[in-house]
N, C-alpha and C positions, 0 to 999 in steps of 0.2 A: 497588445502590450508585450514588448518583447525586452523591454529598459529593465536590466538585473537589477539597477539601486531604485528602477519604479517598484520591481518588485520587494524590496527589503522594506520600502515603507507602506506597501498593500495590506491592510487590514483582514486577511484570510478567513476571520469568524463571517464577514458581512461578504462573501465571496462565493455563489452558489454551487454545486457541486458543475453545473455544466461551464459555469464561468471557469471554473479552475478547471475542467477539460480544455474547455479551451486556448487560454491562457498556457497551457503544456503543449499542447499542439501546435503554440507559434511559435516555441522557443528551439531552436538551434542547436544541437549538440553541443556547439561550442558554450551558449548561453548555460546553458544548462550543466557543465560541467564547471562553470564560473561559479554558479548557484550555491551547487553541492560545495564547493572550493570554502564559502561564508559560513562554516560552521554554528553560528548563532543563527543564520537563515534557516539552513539547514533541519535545525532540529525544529525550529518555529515549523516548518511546513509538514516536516514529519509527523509531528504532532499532531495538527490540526486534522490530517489527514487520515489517524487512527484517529481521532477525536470523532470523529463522523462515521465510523465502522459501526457504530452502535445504533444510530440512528438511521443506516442504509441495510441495516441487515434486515432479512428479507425470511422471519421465523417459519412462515406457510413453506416454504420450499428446503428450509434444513429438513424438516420432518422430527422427528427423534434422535437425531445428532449429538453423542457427547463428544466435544473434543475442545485438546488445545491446540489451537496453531503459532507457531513460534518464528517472527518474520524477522532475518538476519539480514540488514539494511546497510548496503556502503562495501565499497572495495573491500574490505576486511570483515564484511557481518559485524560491525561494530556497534552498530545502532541496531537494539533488540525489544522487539514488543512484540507482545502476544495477544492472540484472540481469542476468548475460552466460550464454548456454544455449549451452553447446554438448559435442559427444559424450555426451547424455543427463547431464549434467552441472548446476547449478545454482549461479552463487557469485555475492556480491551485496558491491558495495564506495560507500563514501560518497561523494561529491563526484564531479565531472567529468572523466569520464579521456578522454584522444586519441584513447579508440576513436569512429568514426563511428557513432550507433544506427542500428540496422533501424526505428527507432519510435522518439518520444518520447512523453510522455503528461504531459500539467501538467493542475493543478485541485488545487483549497483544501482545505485541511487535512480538515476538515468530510468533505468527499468523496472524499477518500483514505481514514480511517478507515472510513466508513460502506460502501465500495466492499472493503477488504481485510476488514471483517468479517462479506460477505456480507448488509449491509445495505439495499444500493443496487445498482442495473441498473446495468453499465456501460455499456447502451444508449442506457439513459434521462437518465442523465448527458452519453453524447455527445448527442443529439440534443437535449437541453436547455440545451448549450453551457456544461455544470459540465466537461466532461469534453474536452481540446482534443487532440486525436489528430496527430501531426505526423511520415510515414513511412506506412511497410505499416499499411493501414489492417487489410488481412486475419491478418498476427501480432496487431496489438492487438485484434481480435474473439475470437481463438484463445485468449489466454492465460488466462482463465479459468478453461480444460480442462489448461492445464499447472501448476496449484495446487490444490491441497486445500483448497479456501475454508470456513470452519467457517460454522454458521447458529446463528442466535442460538434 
């Protein structure tokens, strides 16, 4: 399925996490930057996508983990949601809240999808400057291990 307006009327809740790896994995740069283009798609996928953070985190391997992570999403970090870990715990809320991050993490839409569905290195995104690391540099190498990242 690589059809953008297949995609706008795709039911994302009924969509398993390997489905929407995959489904990322067929799409095109170009597709993909049409996607992000549908601001009402857009946030629809965003969403669904922290929507599932809570249910793919992976408490045995945070360990004793307090933190917030605070993900600055879109050409501009315009789209802002956070993940706060703490007591083997996992909740994930929209916009900007008072708490101070242990980490921030911004990069383009493109490579936040291809990065949550197991598509892209989040090494190779940092070290290619897609991926801008701002905080404990050693939480943001870690969290990988604290999600259930699906493969296409």
């Amino acid at each position: 399925m690589t059809d953008t307006a297949g995609l706008a009327d795709l039911d994302f809740t009924a969509v398993t996490p390997q489905e929407f790896a995959r489904i990322v994995k067929s799409l095109s740069t170009k597709e993909m930057k049409e996607i992000v283009q549908d601001a009402e798609l857009r946030v629809r996928i965003l969403r669904e996508v922290f929507a599932r953070m809570e249910s793919r985190f992976r408490p045995e391997n945070a360990g004793r983990t307090s933190a917030v992570i605070r993900w600055k999403v879109g050409a501009d970090g315009d789209c802002v949601f956070e993940t706060a870990i703490e007591q083997g715990v996992c909740t994930v809320t929209e916009g900007r809240s008072e708490a101070t991050p242990k980490v921030t993490l911004v990069l383009g839409d493109t490579e936040f999808l291809n990065l949550v569905s197991g598509n892209a290195n989040p090494i190779t995104l940092f070290f290619s400057r897609r991926l801008k690391v701002v905080g404990d540099l050693t939480l943001a190498a870690r969290l990988t291990h604290y999600f259930d990242i699906p493969k296409a």
